[in-house]
Every structure is written in structure tokens, then in C-alpha cells.
N, C-alpha and C positions, 0 to 999 in steps of 0.2 A: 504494500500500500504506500509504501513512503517513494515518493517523489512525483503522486498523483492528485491532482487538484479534485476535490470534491465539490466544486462550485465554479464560477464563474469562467472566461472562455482560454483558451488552451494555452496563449501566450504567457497567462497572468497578469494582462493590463484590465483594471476594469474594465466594463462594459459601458460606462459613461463616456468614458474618455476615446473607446473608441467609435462612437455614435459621433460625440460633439468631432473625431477628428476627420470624420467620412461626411459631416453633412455641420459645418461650420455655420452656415446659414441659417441651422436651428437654433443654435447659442444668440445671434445677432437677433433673430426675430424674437427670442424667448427677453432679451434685453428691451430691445422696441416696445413691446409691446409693456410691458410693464412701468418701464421711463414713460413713457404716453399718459398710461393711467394714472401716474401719479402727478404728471404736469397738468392733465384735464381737470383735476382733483383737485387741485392749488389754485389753478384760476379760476374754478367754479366759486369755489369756497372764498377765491377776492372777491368775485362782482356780488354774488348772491347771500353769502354767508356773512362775511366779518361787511364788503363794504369796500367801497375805493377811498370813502373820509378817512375809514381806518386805517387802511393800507397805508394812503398817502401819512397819513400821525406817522406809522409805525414807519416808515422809509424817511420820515424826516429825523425822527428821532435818533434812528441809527447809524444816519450821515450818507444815506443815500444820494448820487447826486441827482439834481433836478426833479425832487419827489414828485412836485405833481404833474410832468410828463413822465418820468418811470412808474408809475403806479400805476395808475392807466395800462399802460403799454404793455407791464407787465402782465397781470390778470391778463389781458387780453390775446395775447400771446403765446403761453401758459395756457389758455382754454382751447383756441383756435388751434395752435400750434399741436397741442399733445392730442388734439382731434385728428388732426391731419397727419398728426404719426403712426398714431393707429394701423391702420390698415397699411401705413407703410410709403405716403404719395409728399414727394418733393422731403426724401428722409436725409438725405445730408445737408442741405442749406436749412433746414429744421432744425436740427441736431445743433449745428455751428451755430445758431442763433440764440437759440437756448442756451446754449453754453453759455456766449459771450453778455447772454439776459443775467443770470446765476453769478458771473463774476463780476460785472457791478452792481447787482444789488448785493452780495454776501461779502466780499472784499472790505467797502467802507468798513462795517462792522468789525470785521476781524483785526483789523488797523488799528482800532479803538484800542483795544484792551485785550485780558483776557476773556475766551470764551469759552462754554462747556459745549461736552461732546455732544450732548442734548440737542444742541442748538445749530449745528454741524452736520449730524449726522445724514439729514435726509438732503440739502444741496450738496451734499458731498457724494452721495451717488447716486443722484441727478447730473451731477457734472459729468462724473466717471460714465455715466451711461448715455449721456448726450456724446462724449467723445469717441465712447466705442462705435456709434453710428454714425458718425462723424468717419473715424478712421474705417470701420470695416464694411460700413453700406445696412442697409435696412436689414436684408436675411431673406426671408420669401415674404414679399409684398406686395401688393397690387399696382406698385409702380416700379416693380422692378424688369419689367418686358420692355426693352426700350428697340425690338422691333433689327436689332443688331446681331448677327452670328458672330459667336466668341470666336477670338482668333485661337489657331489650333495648339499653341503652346502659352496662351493666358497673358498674352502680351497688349492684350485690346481686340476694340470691333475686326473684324475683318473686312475687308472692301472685296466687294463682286470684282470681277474681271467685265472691262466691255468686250463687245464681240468685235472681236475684227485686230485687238490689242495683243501685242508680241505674249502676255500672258492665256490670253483665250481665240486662239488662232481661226 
């Protein structure tokens, strides 16, 4: 019996690791989709819950700049934005936007003084997860067909040949 695995697949790498390494796509859309929910969830909770007055109090308080065009902006962006992540449609300039939303409104604060991890923890992977879609793409998304055949060793689109051209004779 010794030197045979009683569980998982024959290499002895989990079975996680080799799902997320055969279909990377699923980790990015399993990230997506969650950063989404939780930006939709922030900017609901601005317009409709706490309040853009409040928002704005709370972004002036904290040395946010220009609280009452970032507050606004925020929320709104954060709703719209983490809608539109959703399903995955215009996910990198989303991503990248967000990000760069997160680090002027959380930055000021952190500048200030000391902060606890309480207050951290959840723009901290909001950022980490805007960047991951940012660097690695949506994952499978409903704007991920952009109508291009991958070129054959992952270097970009490929381009058709015309007819009649020294490549399509």
C-alpha cells in the first residue's frame, strides 16, 4: 500500500489547482463576478441607503478630494460600473476605473493617520480584484467574443489572408 495515493488525482497536485491551471478563465470570472457584487452593493447602498449628503460628510471628513464631485461619481460608478461587470461587458476599462475610483477615495484616509484593518479590508480586495481584471481580462463573459480568431501560438488576433496575396495564393 505505501507509495499509493488513496485520494485525489495521480500526480498528487490537487485537483483545484489543476482545474484553475487548465481553465484560468474560471478563476478570473469567479473574481469578476464577485468584485461586481460587491461594487453594485456599495453604490446601491450610496445612492439609496446611507445617501450622497452622507457620503459626501463622510469623503469630506476623510480628506477626500473634491467630495462633492467624488461622491457622486462614486456611488454612481460603483452601481453602474459593478453592473456592467457583471456579466463581464467593457471589463478592463471597468476594472482600471475602479481601481483608480478606490485609490482616491481610500488613499486620502490612509495618509491621515493610523488605520485599522476593519476599515481596509474590503477596498483592499476591491482593488486586488479590480486589478486582477484589469491584468488578466474578464474570464468567460458576454463581452469576451470580440469576433477575432486567436492567433495560433497566443501572440494576438490573427488577420485573414486576402485572396490573391503572396500568403493566400
Amino acid at each position: 500500500m505505501e507509495g499509493r495515493r488513496l485520494y485525489g488525482p495521480p500526480d498528487g497536485k490537487p485537483a483545484t489547482l489543476a482545474i484553475v491551471r487548465q481553465h484560468p478563465e474560471a478563476a478570473l470570472t469567479v473574481i469578476r463576478v464577485a468584485t461586481a457584487a460587491v461594487f453594485t452593493a456599495h453604490g446601491f447602498q450610496k445612492i439609496f441607503t446611507a445617501g450622497l449628503a452622507s457620503v459626501t460628510e463622510t469623503f469630506m471628513r476623510t480628506g477626500v478630494p473634491l467630495p462633492q464631485l467624488t461622491a457622486p461619481l462614486s456611488a454612481v460608478l460603483e452601481l453602474a460600473g459593478g453592473l456592467l461587470l457583471l456579466p463581464g461587458l467593457a471589463s478592463r476599462p471597468l476594472a482600471g476605473t475602479l481601481a483608480a475610483l478606490l485609490i482616491v477615495t481610500h488613499l486620502p484616509g490612509l495618509l491621515s493617520g493610523p488605520v485599522s484593518w476593519a476599515r481596509l479590508e474590503v477596498p483592499w480586495l476591491l482593488l486586488c480584484g479590480s486589478l486582477a481584471i484589469l491584468i488578466g481580462g474578464p474570464g468567460l463573459s458576454v463581452g469576451a467574443g470580440t469576433g477575432a480568431a486567436p492567433h495560433p501560438d497566443g501572440a494576438g488576433p490573427r488577420r485573414r489572408a486576402r485572396a490573391g496575396s503572396r500568403r493566400n495564393p
